[in-house]
C-alpha positions as CSV (number, residue, x, y, z in Angstrom):
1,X,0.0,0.0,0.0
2,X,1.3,3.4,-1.4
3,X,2.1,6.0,1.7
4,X,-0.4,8.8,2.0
5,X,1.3,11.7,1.5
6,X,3.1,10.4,-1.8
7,X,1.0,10.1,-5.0
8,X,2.1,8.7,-8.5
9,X,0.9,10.6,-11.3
10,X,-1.4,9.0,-13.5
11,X,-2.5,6.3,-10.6
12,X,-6.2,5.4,-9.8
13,X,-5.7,7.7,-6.4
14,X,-4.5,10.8,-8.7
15,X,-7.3,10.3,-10.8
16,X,-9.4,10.2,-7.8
17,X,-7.9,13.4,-6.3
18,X,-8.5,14.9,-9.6
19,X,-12.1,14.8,-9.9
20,X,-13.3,17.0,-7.7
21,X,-10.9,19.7,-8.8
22,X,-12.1,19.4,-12.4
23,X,-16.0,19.4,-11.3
24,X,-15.5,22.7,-8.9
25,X,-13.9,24.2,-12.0
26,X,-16.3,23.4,-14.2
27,X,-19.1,24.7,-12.0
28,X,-17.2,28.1,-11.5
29,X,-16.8,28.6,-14.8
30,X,-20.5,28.1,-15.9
31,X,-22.1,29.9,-12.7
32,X,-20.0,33.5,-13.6
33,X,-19.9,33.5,-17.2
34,X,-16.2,34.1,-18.3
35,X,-14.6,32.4,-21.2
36,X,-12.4,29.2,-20.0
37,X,-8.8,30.3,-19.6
38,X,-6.7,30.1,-16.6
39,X,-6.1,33.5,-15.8
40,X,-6.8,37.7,-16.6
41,X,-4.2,39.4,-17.0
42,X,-4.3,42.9,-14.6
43,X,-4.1,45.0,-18.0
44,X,-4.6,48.8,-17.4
45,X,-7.9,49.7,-18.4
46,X,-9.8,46.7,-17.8
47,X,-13.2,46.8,-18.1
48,X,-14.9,44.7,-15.3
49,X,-18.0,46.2,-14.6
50,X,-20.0,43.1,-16.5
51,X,-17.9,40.5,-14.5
52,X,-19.5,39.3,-11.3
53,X,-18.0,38.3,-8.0
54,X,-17.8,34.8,-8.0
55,X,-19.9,33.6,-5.6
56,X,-19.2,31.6,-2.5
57,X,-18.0,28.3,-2.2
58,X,-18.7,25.7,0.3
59,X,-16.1,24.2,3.0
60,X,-16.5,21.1,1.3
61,X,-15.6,22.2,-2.2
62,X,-12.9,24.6,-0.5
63,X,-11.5,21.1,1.6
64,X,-11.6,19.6,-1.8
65,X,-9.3,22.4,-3.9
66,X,-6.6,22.1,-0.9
67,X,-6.5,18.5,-1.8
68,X,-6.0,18.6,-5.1
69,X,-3.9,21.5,-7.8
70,X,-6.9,23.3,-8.3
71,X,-6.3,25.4,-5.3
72,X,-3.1,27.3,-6.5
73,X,-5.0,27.9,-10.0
74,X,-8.1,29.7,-8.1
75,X,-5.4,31.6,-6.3
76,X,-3.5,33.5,-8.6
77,X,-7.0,34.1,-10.1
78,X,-8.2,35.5,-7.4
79,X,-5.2,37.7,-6.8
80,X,-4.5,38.5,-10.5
81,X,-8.4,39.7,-10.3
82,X,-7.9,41.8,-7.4
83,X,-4.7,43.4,-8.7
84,X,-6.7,44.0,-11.7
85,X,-9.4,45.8,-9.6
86,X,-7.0,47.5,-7.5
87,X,-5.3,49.0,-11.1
88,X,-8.2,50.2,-12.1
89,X,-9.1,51.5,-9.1
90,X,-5.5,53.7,-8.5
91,X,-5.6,54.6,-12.6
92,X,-6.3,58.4,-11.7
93,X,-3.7,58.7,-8.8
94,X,-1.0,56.9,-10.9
95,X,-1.2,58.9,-14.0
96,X,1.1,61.7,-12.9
97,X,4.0,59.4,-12.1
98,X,3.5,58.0,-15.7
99,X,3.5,61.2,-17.4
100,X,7.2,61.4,-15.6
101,X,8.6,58.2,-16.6
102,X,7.8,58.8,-20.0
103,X,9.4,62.0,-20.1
104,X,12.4,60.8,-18.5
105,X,12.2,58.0,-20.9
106,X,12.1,60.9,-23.6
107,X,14.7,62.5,-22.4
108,X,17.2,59.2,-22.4
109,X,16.6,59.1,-25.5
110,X,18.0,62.3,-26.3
111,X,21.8,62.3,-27.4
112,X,24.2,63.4,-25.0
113,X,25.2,66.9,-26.3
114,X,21.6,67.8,-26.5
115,X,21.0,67.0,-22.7
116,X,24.7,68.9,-21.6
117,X,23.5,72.0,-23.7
118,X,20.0,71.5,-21.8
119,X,21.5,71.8,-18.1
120,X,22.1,75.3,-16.7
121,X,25.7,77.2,-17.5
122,X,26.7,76.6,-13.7
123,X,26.3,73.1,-14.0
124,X,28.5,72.7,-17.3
125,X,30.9,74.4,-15.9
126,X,31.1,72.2,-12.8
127,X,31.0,69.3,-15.0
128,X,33.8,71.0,-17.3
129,X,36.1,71.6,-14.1
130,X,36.0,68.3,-13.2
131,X,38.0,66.7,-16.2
132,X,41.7,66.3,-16.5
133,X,43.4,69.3,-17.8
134,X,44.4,67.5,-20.7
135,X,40.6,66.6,-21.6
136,X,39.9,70.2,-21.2
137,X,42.3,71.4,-23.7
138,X,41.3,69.0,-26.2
139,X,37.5,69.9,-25.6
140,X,38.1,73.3,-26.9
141,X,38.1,71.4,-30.7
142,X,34.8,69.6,-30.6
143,X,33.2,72.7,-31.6
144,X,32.8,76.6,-31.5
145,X,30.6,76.7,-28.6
146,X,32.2,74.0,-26.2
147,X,35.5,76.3,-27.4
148,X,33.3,79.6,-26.0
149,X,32.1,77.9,-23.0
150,X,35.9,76.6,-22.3
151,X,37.5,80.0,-23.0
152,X,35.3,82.3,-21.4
153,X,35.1,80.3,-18.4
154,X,39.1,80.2,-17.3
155,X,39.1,81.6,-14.0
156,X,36.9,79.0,-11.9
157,X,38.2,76.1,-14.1
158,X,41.9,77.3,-13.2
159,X,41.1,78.0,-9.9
160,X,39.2,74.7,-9.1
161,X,42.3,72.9,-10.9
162,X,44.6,75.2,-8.5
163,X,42.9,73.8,-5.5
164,X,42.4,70.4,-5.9
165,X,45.0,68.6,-8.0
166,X,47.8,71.3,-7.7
167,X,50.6,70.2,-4.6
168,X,51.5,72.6,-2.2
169,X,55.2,73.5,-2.9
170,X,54.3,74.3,-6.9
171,X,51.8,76.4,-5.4
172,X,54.4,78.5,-3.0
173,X,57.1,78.7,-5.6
174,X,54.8,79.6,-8.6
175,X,52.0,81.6,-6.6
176,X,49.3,82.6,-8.2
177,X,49.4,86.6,-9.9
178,X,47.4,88.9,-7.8
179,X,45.2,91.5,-9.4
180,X,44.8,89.3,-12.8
181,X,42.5,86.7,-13.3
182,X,43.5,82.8,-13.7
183,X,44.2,81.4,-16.9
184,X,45.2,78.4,-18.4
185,X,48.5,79.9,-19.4
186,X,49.1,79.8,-15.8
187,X,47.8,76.5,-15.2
188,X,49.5,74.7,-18.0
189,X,52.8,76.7,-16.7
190,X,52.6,74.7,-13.8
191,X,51.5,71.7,-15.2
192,X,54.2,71.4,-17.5
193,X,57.3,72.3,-15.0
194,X,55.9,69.2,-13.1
195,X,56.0,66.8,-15.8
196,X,59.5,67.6,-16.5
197,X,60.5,67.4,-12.8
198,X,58.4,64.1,-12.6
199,X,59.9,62.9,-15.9
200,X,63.8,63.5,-15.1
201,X,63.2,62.4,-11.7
202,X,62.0,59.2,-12.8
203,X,64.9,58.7,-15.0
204,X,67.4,59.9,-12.3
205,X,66.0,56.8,-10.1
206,X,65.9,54.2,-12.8
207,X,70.2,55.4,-12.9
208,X,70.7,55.5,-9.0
209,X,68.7,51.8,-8.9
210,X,71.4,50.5,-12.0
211,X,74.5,52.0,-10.7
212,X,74.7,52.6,-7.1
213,X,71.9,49.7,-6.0
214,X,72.6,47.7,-8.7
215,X,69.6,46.4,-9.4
216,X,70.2,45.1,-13.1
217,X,68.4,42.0,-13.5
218,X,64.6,42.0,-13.5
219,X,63.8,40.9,-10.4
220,X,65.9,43.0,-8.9
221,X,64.4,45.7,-10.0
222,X,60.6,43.9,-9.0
223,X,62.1,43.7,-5.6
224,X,63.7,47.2,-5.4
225,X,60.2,48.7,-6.8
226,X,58.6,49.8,-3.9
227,X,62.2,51.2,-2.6
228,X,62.4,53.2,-6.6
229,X,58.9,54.7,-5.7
230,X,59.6,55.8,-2.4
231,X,62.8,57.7,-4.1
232,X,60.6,59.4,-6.8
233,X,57.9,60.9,-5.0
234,X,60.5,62.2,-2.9
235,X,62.6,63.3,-5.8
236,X,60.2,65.1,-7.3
237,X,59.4,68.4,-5.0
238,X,63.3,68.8,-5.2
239,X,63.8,69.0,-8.7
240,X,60.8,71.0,-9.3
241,X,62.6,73.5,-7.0
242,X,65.5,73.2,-9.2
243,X,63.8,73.5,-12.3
244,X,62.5,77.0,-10.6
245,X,66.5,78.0,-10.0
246,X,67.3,77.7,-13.1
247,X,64.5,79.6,-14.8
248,X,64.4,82.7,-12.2
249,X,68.7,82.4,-12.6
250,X,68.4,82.7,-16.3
251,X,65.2,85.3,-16.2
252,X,67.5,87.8,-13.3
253,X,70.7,87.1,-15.4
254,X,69.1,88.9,-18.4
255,X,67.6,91.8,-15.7
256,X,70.8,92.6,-14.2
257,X,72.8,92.7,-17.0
258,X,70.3,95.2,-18.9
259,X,70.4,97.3,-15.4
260,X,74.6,97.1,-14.8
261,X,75.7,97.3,-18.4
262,X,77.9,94.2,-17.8
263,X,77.5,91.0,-16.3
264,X,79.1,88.6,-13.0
265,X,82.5,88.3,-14.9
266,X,83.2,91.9,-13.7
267,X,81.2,92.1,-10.5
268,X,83.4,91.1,-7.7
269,X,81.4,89.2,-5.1
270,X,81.9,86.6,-2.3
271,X,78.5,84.9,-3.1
272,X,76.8,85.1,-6.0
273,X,74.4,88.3,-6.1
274,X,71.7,86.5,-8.4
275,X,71.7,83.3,-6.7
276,X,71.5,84.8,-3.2
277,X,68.0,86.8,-4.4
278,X,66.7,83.3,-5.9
279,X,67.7,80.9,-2.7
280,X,66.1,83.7,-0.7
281,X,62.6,82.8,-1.8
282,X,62.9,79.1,-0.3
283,X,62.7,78.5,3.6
284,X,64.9,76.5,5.2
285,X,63.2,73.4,4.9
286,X,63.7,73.7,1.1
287,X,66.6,74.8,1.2
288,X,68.2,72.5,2.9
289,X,67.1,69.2,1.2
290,X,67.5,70.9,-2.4
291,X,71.1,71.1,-1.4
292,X,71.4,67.6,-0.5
293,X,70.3,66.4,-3.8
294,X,71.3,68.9,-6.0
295,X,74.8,67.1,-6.2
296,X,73.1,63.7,-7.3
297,X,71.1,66.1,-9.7
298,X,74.0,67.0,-11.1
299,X,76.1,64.4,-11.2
300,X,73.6,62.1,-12.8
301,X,73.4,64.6,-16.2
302,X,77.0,64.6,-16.1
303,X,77.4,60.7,-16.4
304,X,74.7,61.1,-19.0
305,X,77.1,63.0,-21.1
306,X,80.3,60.9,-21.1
307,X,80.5,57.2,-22.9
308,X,80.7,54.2,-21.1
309,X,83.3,53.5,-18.5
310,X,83.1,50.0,-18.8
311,X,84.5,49.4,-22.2
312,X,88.1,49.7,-22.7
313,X,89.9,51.2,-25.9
314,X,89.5,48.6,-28.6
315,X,85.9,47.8,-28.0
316,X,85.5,52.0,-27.9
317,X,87.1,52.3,-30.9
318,X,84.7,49.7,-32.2
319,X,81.3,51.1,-30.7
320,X,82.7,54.4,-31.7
321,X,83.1,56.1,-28.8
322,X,85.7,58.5,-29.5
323,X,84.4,61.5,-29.3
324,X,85.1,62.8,-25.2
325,X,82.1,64.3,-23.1
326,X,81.5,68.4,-24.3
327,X,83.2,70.8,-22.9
328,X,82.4,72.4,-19.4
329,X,81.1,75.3,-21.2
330,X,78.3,73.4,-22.8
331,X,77.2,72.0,-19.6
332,X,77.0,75.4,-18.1
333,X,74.9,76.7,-21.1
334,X,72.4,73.7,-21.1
335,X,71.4,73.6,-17.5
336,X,71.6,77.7,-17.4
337,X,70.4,78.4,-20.7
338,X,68.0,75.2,-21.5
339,X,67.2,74.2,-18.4
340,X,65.7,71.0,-17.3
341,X,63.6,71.0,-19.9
342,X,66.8,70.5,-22.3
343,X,68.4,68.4,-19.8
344,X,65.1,66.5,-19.9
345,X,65.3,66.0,-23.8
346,X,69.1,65.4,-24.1
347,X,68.7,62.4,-21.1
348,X,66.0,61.3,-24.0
349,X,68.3,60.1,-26.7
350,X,69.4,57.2,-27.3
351,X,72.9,55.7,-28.3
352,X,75.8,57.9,-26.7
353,X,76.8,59.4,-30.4
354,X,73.7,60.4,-30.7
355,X,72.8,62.1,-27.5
356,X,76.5,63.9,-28.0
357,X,75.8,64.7,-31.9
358,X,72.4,66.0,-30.4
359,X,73.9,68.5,-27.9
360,X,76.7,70.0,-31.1
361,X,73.7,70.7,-32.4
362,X,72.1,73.0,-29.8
363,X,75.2,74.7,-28.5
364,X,75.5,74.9,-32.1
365,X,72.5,76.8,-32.6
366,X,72.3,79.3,-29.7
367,X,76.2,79.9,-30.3
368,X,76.1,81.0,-33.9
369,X,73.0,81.5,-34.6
370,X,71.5,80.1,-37.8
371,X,73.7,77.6,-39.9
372,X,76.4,78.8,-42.6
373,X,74.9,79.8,-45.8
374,X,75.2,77.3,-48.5
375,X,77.2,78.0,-51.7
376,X,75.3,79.2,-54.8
377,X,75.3,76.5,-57.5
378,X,75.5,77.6,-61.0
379,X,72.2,77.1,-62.5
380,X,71.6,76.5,-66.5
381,X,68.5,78.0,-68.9
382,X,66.0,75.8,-67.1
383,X,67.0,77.0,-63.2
384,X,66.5,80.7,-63.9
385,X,63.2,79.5,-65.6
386,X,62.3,78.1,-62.0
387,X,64.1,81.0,-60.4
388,X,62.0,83.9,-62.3
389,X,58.5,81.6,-61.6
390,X,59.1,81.2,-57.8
391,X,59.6,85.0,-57.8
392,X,56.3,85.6,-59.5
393,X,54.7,83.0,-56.9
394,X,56.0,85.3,-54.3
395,X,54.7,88.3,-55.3
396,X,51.3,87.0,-55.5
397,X,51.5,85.2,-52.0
398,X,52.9,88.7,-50.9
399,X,49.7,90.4,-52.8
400,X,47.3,88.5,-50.7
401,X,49.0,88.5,-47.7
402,X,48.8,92.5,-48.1
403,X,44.6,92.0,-48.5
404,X,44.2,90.0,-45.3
405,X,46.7,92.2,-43.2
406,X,43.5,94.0,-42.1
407,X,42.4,90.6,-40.6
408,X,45.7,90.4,-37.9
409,X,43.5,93.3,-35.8
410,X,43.1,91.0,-33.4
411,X,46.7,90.4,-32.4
412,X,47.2,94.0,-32.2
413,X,43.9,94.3,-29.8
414,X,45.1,91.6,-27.3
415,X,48.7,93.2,-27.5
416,X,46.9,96.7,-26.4
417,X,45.1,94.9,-23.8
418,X,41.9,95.3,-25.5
419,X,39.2,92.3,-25.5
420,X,40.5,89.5,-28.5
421,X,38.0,89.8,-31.6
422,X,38.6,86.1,-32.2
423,X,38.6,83.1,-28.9
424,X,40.0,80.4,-31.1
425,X,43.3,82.2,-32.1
426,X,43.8,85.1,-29.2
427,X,43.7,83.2,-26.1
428,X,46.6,83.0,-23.0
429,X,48.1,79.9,-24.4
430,X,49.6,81.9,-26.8
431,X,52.0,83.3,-24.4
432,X,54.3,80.3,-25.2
433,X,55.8,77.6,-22.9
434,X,58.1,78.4,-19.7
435,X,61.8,78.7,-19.8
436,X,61.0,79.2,-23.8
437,X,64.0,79.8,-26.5
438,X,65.6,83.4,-26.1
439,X,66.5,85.5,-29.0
440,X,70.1,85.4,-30.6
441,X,70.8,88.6,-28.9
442,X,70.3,87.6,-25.3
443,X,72.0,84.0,-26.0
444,X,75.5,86.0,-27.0
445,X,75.3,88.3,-24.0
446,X,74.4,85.3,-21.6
447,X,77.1,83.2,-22.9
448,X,79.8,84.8,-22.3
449,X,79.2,85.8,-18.1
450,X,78.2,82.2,-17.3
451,X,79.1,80.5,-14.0
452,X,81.5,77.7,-13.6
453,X,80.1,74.6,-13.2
454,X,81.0,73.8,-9.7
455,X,80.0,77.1,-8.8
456,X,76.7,76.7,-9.2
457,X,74.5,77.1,-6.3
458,X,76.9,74.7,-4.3
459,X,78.9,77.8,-2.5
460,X,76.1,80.1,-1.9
461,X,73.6,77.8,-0.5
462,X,76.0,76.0,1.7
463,X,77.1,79.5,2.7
464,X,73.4,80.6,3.2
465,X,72.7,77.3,5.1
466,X,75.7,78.0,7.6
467,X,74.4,81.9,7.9
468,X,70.4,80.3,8.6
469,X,72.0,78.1,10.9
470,X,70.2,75.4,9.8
471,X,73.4,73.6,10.7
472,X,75.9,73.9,12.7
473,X,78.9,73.2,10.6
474,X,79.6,71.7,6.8
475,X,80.4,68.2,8.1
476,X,76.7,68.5,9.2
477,X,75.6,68.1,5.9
478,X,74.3,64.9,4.9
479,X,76.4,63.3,2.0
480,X,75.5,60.7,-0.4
481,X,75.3,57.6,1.2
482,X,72.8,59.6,3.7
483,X,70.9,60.9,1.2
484,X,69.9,57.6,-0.5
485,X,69.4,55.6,2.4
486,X,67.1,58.3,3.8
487,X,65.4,58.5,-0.2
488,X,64.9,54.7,0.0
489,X,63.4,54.3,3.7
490,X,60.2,53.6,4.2
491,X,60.5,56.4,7.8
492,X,58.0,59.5,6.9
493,X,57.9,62.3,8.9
494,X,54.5,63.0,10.4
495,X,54.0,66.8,8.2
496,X,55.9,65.5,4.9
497,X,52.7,64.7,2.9
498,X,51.1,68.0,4.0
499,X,54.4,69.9,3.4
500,X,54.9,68.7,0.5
501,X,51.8,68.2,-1.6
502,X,48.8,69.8,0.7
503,X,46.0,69.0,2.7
504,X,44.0,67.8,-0.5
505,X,46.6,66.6,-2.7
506,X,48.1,64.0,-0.9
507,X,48.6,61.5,-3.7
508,X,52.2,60.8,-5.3
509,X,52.1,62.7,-8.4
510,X,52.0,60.4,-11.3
511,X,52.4,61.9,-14.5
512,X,52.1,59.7,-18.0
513,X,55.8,60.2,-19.2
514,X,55.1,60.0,-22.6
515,X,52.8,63.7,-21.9
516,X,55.8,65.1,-21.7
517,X,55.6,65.0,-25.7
518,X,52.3,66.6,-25.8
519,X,52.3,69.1,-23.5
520,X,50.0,72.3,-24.5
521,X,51.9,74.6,-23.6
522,X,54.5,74.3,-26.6
């Protein structure tokens, strides 16, 4: 005998349990008139006023349902019926809340430019702020009115850009110019002296960790990765600061020699004049560490410029390195004259004949200016031909550039101060990049009063650090073994990350390094 609760389909006792279900549904079905499906759907709209309630059912056809299916059937009738009801019943109160999720489904529809033109100017601006620099830039070519919106909106872009992604020591050596608004010039300024000091200090590190640490092989250098890290985001306030020498050094050479008539070679001085009003502007905290690295700074450019010590004569005569490191001169007028930004591009190159054919060719072209001119070549019938042609091109080319001189108004309205006719070419980026090239002019003068190399800020900041007392004598100064360990080690002290980059930008600042190449500044 089968258990009770267990029932095999198609068995006399499932046939018997089925019976009653099938003759309480027939019932139901003739007694309130509806067609013979299982269920209504609740569709909005629904008109029930010609359906009936069902009507009652006895406990014995109700103890009969339970036994069987049936039950679960007259269930979801009976609640799909009452949902039904209860639709039709809420259709006025509900209508609002559907004429708003189909205008929001209008709306999503829309593409996106449509809906940012839709939002209010505060808003777009928020949203514009918000991007990377970069992005921003690059916005300004979608199209003329994202251009407007960008340009006219400078200030709170800049200064939202100033105050949260901008560290704290770019912000005291490059403060911001009172009495004129922000621009992007002033921005991008910034943002492009810290990719250079980011970029050089990254490649200052991968030397230290090949030839002082030794870390040659490739898990070495996994290992020593966290160790590198450490040393860059260090690195990088301090070269930043030296990056700002250099410019101010080369910016108040220029100034004193137009206000003396002559330069340092015939000033007599204990400490240098210039850099004493530079190294003034730092505190004593920046002073101090920017002297202990400077050496390293230095010292890693210079092994930069000489071949390979590890090769003896035959194998240099077969690589080809022959040529000896440039002059002491050269060095002097890159750093001074270039500045890390030429430093920066020389480290660059590749192959030590190329990096020293590359930096001929810049001393090259601030010492004399352009190139030699070429000798004339004696030209037959068919050269003056060309000759006499490309003169007649010229004079056309001249022709129209005379009828849309009237056009270059705008230049001449932005160099007057004036508001720029046009936003797409008058704008603050066309101040040019920092540290830019100098005329041939100022290159002679400056050339001829520079500095020697070990002069440079080495005697008057150690002179300035004894006169600060910042220490008590030069043995006090921390030396090179010193410097890296502390670099390396993983002890912070408890202010350095609010020194150093802020109370909001606390992150390590990390820069792509191939930005470098696009910077929009240049």
């Amino acid at each position: 005998m089968e258990p009770l609760h267990m029932t095999e389909f198609g068995s006399d006792r499932y046939m018997k349990k089925l019976e009653p279900q099938v003759t309480a549904t027939s019932d139901t079905t003739s007694s309130s008139g509806l067609p013979e499906k299982g269920f209504i759907l609740p569709v909005r709209g629904l008109n029930l006023s010609g359906i009936e309630a069902a009507p009652t059912k006895s406990n014995d056809q109700k103890r009969a349902e339970r036994r069987g299916f049936g039950f679960l059937k007259q269930k979801f009738h009976s609640k799909s019926s009452s949902a039904a009801t209860a639709v039709v019943n809420e259709q006025p109160e509900q209508r609002p809340s559907l004429a708003l999720s189909e205008g929001y489904r209008r709306r999503s529809s829309l593409p996106f430019d449509r809906l940012f033109a839709a939002l209010p100017n505060e808003l777009q601006i928020e949203i514009v702020a918000s991007l990377p620099l970069s992005d921003i830039l690059n916005l300004r070519l979608a199209s003329r009115s994202l251009h407007a919106l960008v340009s006219l909106n400078e200030t709170p872009i800049a200064r939202y850009h100033l105050d949260h992604h901008v560290p704290a020591y770019a912000k005291r050596l490059y403060p911001a110019p009172a009495g004129v608004p922000l621009n992007f010039h002033y921005l991008c300024g910034i943002w492009h002296r810290l990719h250079v000091a980011a970029k050089l200090s990254y490649l200052i590190c991968e030397w230290v960790s090949k030839e002082m640490f030794f870390r040659n092989t490739e898990e070495k250098k996994r290992e020593f990765a966290p160790q590198r890290e450490r040393m860059r985001r260090r690195l990088i306030p301090m070269v930043f600061t030296c990056f700002h020498f250099f410019e101010t050094y080369r910016k108040l050479h220029l100034k004193y020699i137009a206000e003396h008539g002559y330069g340092l070679s015939r000033t007599p001085y204990t400490t240098n004049p210039i850099e004493t009003e530079i190294l003034n502007m730092y505190d004593d905290r920046t002073l101090y560490q920017v002297h202990e690295i400077f050496p390293l700074v230095m010292a890693s450019f210079d092994r930069r410029l000489r071949p390979p010590t590890y090769v003896g004569r035959v194998e240099r005569s077969l690589r080809g390195y022959l040529r000896d490191k440039p002059p002491e001169e050269v060095h002097v007028a890159i750093l001074c004259l270039g500045g890390l930004r030429e430093v920066e591009k020389i480290w660059e190159v590749k192959g030590y004949n190329a990096r020293r054919a590359a930096v001929d060719a810049w001393y090259t072209s601030i010492s004399r200016g352009t190139s030699e001119p070429e000798p004339k070549k004696r030209r037959d019938v068919l050269g003056k031909l060309k000759r006499k042609k490309s003169s007649l091109t010229l004079g056309r080319t001249t022709s129209n550039d005379n009828v849309s001189a009237p056009g270059s108004s705008a230049y001449s309205s932005v160099a007057q101060g004036k508001q720029p006719e046009s936003l797409v070419f008058c704008t603050s980026m066309a101040a040019g990049m920092p540290m830019g090239p100098l005329s041939m002019e100022e290159y002679r003068i400056l050339l001829s009063d520079l500095p020697g190399l070990r002069k440079i800020w080495t005697e008057t900041a150690e002179a300035m650090i004894l006169d600060r007392k910042i220490v008590e004598r030069p043995s006090d100064i921390r030396r090179n073994a010193q410097i890296f360990t502390d670099l390396i080690s993983e002890k912070v002290a408890d202010d350095e990350d609010e020194w150093l980059y802020g109370t909001v930008a606390t992150g390590s600042l990390r820069p792509n390094l191939d930005a470098i190449d696009e910077d929009p500044v240049e």
